[in-house]
C-alpha positions in Angstrom: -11.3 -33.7 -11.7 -13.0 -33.3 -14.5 -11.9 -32.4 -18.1 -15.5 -30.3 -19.2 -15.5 -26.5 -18.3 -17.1 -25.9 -15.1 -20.5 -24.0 -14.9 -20.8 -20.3 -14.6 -21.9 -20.1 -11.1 -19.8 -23.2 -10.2 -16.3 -23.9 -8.6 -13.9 -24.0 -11.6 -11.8 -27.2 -11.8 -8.2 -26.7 -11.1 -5.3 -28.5 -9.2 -3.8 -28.4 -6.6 -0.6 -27.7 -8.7 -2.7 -24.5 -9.9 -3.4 -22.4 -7.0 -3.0 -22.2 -3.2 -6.6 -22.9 -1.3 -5.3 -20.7 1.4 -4.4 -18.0 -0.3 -7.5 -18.3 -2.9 -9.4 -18.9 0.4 -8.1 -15.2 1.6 -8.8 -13.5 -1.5 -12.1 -14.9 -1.0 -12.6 -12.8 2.4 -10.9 -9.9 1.4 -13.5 -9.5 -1.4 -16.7 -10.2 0.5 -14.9 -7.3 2.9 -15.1 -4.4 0.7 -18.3 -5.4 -0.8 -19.8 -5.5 2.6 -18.2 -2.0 3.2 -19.9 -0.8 0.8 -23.3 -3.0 1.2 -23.6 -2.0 4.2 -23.8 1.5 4.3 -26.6 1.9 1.5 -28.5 -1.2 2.3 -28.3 -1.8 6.0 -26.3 1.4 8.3 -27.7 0.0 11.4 -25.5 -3.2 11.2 -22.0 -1.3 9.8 -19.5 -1.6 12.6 -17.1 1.3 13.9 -15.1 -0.6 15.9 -12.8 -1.9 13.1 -13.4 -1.0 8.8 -14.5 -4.0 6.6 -13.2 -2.3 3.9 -9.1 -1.9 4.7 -9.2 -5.0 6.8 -10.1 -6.6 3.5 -7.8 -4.6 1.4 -5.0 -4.9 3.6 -5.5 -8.5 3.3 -5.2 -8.8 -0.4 -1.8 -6.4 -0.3 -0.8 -9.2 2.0 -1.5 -11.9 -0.1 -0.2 -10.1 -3.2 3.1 -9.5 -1.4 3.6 -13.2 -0.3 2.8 -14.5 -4.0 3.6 -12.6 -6.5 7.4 -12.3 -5.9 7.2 -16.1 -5.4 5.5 -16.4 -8.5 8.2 -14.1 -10.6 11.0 -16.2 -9.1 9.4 -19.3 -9.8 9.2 -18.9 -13.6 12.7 -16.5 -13.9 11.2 -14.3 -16.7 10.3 -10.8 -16.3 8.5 -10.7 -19.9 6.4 -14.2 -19.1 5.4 -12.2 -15.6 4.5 -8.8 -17.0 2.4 -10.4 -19.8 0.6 -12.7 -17.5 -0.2 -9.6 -15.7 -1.4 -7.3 -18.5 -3.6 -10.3 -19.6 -4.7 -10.8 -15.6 -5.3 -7.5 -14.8 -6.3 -5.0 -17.8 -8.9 -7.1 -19.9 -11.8 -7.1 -16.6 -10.6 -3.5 -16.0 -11.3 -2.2 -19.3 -14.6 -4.0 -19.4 -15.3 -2.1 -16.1 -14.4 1.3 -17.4 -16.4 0.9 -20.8 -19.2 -0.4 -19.0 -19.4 3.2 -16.7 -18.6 5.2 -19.7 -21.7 3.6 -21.3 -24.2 3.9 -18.5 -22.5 7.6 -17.7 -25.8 9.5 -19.4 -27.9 7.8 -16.4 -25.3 7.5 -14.0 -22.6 10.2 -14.0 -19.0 9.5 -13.9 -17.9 10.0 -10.2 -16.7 13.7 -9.7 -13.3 12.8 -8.7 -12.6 11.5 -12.0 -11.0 14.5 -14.1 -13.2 15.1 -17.1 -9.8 15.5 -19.1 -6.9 13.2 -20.9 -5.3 13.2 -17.7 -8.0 10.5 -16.7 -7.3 8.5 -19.8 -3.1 8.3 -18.9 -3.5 7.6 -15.1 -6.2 4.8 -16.6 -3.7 3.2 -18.7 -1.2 2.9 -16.5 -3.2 1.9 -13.3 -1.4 4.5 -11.6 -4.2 6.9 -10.1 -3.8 7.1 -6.7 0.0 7.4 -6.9 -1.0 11.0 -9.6 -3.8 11.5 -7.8 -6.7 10.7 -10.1 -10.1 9.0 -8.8 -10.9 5.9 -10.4 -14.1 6.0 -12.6 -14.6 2.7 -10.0 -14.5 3.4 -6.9 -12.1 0.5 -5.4 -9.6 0.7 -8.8 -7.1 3.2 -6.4 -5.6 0.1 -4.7 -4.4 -1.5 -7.9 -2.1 2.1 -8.0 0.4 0.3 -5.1 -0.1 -3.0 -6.4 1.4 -2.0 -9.9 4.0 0.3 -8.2 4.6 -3.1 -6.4 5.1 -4.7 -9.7 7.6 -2.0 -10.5 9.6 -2.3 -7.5 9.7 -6.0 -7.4 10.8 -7.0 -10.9 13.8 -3.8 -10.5 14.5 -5.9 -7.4 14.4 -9.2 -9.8 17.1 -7.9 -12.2 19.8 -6.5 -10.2 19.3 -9.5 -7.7 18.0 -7.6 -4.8 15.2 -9.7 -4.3 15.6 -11.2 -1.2 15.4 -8.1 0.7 12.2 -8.0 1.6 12.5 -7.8 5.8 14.4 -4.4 5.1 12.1 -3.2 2.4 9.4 -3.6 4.7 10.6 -1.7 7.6 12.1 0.9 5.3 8.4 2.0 3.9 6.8 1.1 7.7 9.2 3.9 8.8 9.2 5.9 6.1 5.1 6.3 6.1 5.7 7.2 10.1 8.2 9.9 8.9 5.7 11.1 5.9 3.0 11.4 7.6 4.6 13.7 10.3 5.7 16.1 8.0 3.8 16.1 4.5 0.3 17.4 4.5 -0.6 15.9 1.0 0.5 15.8 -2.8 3.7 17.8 -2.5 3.2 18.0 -6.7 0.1 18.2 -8.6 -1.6 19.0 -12.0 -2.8 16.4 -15.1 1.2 17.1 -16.5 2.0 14.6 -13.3 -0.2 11.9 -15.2 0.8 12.7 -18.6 4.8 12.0 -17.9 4.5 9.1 -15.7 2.3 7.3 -18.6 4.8 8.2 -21.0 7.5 6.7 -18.8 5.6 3.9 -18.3 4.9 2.8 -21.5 8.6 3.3 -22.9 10.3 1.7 -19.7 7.6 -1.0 -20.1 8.7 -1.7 -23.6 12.0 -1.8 -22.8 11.2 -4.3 -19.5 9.1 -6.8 -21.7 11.3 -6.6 -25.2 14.8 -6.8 -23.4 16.5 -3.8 -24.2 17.9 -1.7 -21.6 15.7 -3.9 -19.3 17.2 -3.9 -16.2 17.9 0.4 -16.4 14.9 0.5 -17.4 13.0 -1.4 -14.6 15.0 0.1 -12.2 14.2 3.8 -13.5 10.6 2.8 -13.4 10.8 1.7 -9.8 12.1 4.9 -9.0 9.5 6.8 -10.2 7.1 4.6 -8.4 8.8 5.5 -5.1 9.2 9.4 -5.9 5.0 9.5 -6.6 4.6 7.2 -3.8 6.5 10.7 -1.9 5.4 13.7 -4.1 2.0 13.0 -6.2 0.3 10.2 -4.5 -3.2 11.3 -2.7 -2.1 10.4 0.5 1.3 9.3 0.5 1.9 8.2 4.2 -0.7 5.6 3.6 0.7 4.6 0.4 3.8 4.5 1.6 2.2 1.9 4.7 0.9 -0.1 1.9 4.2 -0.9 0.5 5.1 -1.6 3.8 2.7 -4.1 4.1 2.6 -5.8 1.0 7.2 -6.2 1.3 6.1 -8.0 5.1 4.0 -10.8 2.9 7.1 -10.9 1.0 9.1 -11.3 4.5 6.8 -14.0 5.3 7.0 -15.9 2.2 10.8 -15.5 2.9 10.3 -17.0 6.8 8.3 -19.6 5.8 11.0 -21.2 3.6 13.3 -20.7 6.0 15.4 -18.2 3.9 14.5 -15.2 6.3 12.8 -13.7 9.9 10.1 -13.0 11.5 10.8 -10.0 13.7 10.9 -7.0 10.3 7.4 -8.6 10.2 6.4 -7.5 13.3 8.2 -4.1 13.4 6.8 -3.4 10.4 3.0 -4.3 11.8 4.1 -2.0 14.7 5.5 0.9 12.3 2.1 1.0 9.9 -0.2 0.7 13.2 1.0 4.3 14.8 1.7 6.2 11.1 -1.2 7.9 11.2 -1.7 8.4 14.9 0.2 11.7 14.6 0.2 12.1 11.1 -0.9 15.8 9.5 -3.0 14.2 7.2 -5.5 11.6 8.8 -9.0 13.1 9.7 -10.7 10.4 8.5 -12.8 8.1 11.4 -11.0 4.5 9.7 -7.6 6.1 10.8 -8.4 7.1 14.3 -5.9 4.8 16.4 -8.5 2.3 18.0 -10.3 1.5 14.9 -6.4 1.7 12.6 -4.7 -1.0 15.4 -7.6 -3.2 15.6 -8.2 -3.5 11.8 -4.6 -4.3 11.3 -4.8 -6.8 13.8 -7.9 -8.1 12.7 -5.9 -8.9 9.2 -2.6 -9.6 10.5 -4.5 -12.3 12.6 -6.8 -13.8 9.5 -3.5 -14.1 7.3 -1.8 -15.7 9.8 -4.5 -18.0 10.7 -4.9 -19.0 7.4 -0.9 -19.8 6.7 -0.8 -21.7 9.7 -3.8 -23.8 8.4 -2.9 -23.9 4.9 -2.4 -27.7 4.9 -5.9 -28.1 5.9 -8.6 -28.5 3.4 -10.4 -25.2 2.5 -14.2 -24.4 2.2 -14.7 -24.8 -1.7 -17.0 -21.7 -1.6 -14.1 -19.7 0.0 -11.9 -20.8 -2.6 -14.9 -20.2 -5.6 -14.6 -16.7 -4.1 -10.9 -16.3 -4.8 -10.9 -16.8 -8.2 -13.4 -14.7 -8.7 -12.4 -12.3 -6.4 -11.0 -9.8 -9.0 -14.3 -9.8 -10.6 -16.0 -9.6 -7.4 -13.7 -7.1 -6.4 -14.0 -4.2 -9.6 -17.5 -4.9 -10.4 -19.7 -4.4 -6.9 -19.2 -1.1 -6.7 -20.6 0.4 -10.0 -23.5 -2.7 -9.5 -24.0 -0.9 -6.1 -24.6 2.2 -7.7 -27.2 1.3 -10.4 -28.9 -0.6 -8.1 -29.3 2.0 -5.5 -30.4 4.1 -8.6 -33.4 1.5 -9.2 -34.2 0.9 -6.0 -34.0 4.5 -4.4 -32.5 5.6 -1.1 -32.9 2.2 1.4 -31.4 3.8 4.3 -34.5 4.6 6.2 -36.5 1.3 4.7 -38.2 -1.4 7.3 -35.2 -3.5 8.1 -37.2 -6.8 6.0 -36.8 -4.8 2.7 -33.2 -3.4 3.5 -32.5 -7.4 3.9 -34.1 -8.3 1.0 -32.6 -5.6 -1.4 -29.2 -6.5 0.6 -29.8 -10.2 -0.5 -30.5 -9.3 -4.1 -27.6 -7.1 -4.4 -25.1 -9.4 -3.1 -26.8 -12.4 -5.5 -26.8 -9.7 -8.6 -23.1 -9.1 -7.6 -22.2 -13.2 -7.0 -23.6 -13.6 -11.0 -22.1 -11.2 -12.6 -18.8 -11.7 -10.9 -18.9 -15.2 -11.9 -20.0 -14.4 -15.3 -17.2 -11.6 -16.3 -14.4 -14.5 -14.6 -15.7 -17.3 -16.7 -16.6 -15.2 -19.8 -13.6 -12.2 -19.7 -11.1 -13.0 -16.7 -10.5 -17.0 -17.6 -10.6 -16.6 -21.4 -8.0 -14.0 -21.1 -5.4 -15.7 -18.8 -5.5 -18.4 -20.5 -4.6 -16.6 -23.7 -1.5 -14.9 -21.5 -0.2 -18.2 -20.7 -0.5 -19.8 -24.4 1.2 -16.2 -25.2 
């Protein structure tokens, strides 16, 4: 391996004591999944598909691969202030880039509408929580990364009072509880920019408390509640964030199987659970939740992750794993690169299909650089600085 930083639009050098291919290899998919969701219907509509969504399949793959790893990875190390500032220095530093970066190009291309033009906006921001207080994103794909930080919640409450191992019932618990939800809630049961306002102020005391020691374990377990009660009362659609929990607790079951410290069936109930909650749910008039295309795009990424563990001794494609690590990048940045190149090129829905191809192609390339740029110039810098930390 070599010791020299690796190019921009290269592989970066790491160990196999580093990272997981496989699980590098998935993020990988997952990301070239939503940015084809969102390619597709701009660039080239003719060639999206109906039969399954691009987008959740690859979403619901990255829940999966966040459940199976990051518990691992909190029990591996044993400390719940080294875990939440790695995270911080993971997740916030490309995030912020993101959001000055739409703030500054707002004059030619306005903030999306579902963003509140209030200081509401600002706390859900800060605390990553918008979908779970039901605030739009100022990027369109930053909802998800609400349930992966009430994930983060939940988990390191699970940590301290040594519940941790409890995954199989979590997951079947939320499976059933998003069934249950979505059969008798309509939608945000509480609402109003106060709902943003407390839970950042929670958050950032309970926080301090989590990462200094004091009161840490009340603490983390009071903020883990109030992850579960927006997941029920404030979140935008809470049987479907309610699934997600569901779903990211069975990567956690399968972590748990695979070292032969827990089963398989709660994985498969659980699959079972998430695939009919919105079948008769109140709220689910979208065409991605319609029963053929929900089964068959859980399936689709049940089947990939489990492809994928049962090669994971195998050697992995390095492009796939190149996309991994910068999948994060990849992952915030398409969308608002989407939008200011659509601004450019105009409306390419009704183009020849050759120039719908080659303004896909450029897209994807201008997306491919600057992804790989913001990892090796923001994300890297900054995680390495949360390790030395």
């Amino acid at each position: 391996m070599p010791t020299a930083p690796a190019p921009a639009f290269a592989p970066p050098a790491r160990t196999a004591a580093a990272r997981l291919a496989w699980l590098d290899a998935l993020r990988g998919i997952g990301a070239l999944a939503v940015v084809a969701e969102h390619v597709l219907p701009w660039f080239l509509p003719s060639l999206r598909p109906y039969w399954f969504n691009l987008g959740v399949y690859g979403i619901l793959v990255f829940f999966l691969v966040s459940g199976y790893i990051i518990p691992a990875s909190l029990e591996r190390h044993g400390d719940v202030r080294a875990f939440w500032t790695g995270r911080a220095f993971r997740l916030y530093p490309l995030y912020l880039a993101v959001i000055v970066l739409v703030l500054a190009v707002s004059p030619w291309v306005p903030v999306r509408e579902q963003v509140p033009r209030d200081g509401s906006a600002v706390a859900a921001h800060a605390t990553m929580l918008l979908d779970v207080v039901n605030v739009g994103g100022v990027a369109d794909t930053m909802w998800t990364l609400s349930y992966e930080m009430v994930f983060y919640l939940l988990v390191t409450a699970l940590f301290l009072v040594r519940g941790h191992e409890r995954s199989a019932p979590l997951s079947v618990a939320f499976a059933a509880a998003a069934v249950l939800i979505g059969l008798a809630v309509p939608g945000a049961l509480v609402v109003g920019g106060w709902v943003a306002y407390a839970s950042c102020a929670l958050f950032a005391a309970g926080l301090a408390c989590v990462v200094s020691g004091r009161l840490r374990t009340p603490a983390a377990c009071l903020l883990a509640l109030m992850g579960v009660l927006m997941l029920l009362f404030t979140s935008r659609v809470p049987w479907l964030g309610t699934a997600v929990l569901g779903v990211m607790f069975a990567g956690t079951a399968l972590y748990r199987w695979e070292r032969g410290t827990g089963r398989l069936w709660p994985v498969a109930v659980t699959a079972a659970l998430v695939a009919v909650a919105p079948v008769w749910a109140i709220e689910s008039g979208w065409w991605w939740v319609q029963p053929d295309v929900w089964i068959t795009t859980i399936a689709l990424a049940a089947l990939t992750f489990g492809v994928a563990m049962a090669l994971r001794g195998r050697r992995v494609p390095r492009v796939l794993t190149w996309l991994g690590v910068i999948s994060y990048s990849l992952y915030l940045v398409h969308h608002p690169l989407l939008r200011y190149f659509v601004e450019i090129t105009g409306d390419l829905r009704r183009a020849e299909l050759a120039h719908q191809l080659t303004m896909a192609a450029l897209a994807l390339a201008l997306i491919l650089a600057v992804s790989a740029l913001t990892y090796r110039f923001v994300e890297r810098p900054m995680q390495e600085l949360g390790r030395r930390l």
